[in-house]
N, C-alpha and C positions, 0 to 999 in steps of 0.2 A: 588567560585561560578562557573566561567566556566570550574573550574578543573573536579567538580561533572559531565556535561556537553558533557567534551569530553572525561572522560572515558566509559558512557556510549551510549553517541550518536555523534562519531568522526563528527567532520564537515564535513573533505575531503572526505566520503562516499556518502555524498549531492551533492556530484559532480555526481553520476550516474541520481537521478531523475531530478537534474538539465539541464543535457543534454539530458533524454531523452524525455522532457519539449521544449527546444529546438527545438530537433530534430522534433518533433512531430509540433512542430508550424510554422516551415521553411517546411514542405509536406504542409499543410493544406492551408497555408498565399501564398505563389508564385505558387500552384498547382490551387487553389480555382477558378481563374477567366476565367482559360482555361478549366475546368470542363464542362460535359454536362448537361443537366438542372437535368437528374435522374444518380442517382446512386445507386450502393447498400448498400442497408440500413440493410440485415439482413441474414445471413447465414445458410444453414441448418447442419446437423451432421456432413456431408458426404462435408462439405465447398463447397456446392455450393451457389450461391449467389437464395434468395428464393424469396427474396423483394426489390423493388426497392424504390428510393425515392427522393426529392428534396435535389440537394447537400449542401444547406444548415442543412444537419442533419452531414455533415462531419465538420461544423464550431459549431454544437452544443455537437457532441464527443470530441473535442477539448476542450471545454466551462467546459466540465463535470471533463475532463482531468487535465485542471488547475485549476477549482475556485472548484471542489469539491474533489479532490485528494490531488495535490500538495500543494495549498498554505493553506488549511486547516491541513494536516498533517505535515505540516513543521513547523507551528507556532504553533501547539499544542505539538508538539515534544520538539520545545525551551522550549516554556513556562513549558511544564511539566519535561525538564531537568532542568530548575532553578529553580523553585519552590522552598521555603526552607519547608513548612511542607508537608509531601509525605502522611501525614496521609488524608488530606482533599481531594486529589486527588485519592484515591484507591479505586476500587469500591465494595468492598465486607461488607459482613453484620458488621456494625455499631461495634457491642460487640468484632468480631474478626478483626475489622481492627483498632480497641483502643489497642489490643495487642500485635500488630505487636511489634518487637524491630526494632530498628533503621539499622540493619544489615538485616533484612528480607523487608523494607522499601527500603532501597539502591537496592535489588535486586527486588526488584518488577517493581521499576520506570527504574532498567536497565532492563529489561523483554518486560516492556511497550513500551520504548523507541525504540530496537530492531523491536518490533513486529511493530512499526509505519514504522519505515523504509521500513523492508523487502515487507511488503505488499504496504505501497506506490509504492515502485519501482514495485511489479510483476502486483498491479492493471495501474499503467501509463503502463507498456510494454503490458499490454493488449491491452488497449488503443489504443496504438501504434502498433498494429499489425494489428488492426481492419482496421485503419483507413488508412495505408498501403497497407493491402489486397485492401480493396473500392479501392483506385489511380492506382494501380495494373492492377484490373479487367476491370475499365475504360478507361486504356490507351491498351488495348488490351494485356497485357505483362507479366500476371499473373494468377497467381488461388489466392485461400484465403488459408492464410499461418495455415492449421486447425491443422496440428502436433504442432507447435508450440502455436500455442491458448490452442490448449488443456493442452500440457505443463505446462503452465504458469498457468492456471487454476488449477491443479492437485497441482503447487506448492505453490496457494495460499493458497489452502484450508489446505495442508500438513503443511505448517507454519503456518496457523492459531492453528490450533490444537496440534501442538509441542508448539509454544508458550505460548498459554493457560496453557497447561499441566505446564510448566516449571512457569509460574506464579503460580500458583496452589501448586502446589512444594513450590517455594520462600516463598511466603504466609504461609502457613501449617506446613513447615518441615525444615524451615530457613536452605535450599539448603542441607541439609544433607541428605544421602541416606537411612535411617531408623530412626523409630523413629519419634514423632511431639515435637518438641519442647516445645508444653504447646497443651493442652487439645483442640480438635476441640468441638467445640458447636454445 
């Protein structure tokens, strides 16, 4: 069972979102109480700061950070690496996910598993940059870090849609470069 597990979603890789989880709540936690009452809250294209706001929205990027990021794609990541039926968990139409083979099932749930990660980690490093920038701008010491936001942005979306792709693949063409395996409906 955790064999299945850790070839598709290594533990020791949970070390990046883990830290940068961490990281992010060691800024927010010891920086919070020496904050001034506003900060910025909202950046324009061009990372200038546009909006300002009460620093309490820096303990609520945080909030969003771990209870809607982290600890939700991490337990969905376990739970849908152990799972033992991969058919209940697959979200395509009903007819073609009864025909999956068990080898096109393996590669969907490593697909799925992948894409939790990757994007866990680049939506916390967003996070983290955000909320970075804000401490930054506030202690006088910075600008808003907008290359890298963008970055990270550009690399969500790019893993989103390679991923997809390659589930879509998994799915359809049981990872073979031509050909569908059995008849798409």
């Amino acid at each position: 069972m955790f064999e299945r597990l850790r070839r598709a979603y290594p533990l020791k890789v949970e070390l990046i979102p883990a830290l940068l989880a961490l990281w992010t709540s060691y800024m927010v936690l010891s920086a919070f109480s020496t904050l001034p009452a506003q900060v910025p809250t909202h950046f324009n294209a061009a990372g200038e700061p546009d909006r300002w706001g009460p620093r309490a929205v820096l303990l609520l990027l945080w909030g969003v950070q771990i209870g809607l990021v982290y600890l939700p794609a991490t337990l969905m990541g376990l739970a849908f690496g152990l799972a033992g039926g991969f058919r209940s968990l697959v979200n395509i139409p009903g007819r073609d996910r009864e025909g999956l083979t068990a080898e096109q099932g393996e590669a969907v749930r490593t697909w799925v598993l992948r894409l939790l990660l990757v994007n866990k980690v680049l939506a916390m490093a967003l996070v983290a940059v955000i909320i970075y920038s804000s401490l930054q701008i506030v202690r006088g010491r910075g600008e808003f870090m907008g290359g890298l936001f963008w970055g990270l942005v550009a690399a969500l979306l790019a893993s989103t849609l390679f991923i997809l792709w390659r589930l879509l693949r998994a799915a359809y063409l049981g990872g073979r470069s031509s050909g569908p395996s059995r008849p798409m409906r």
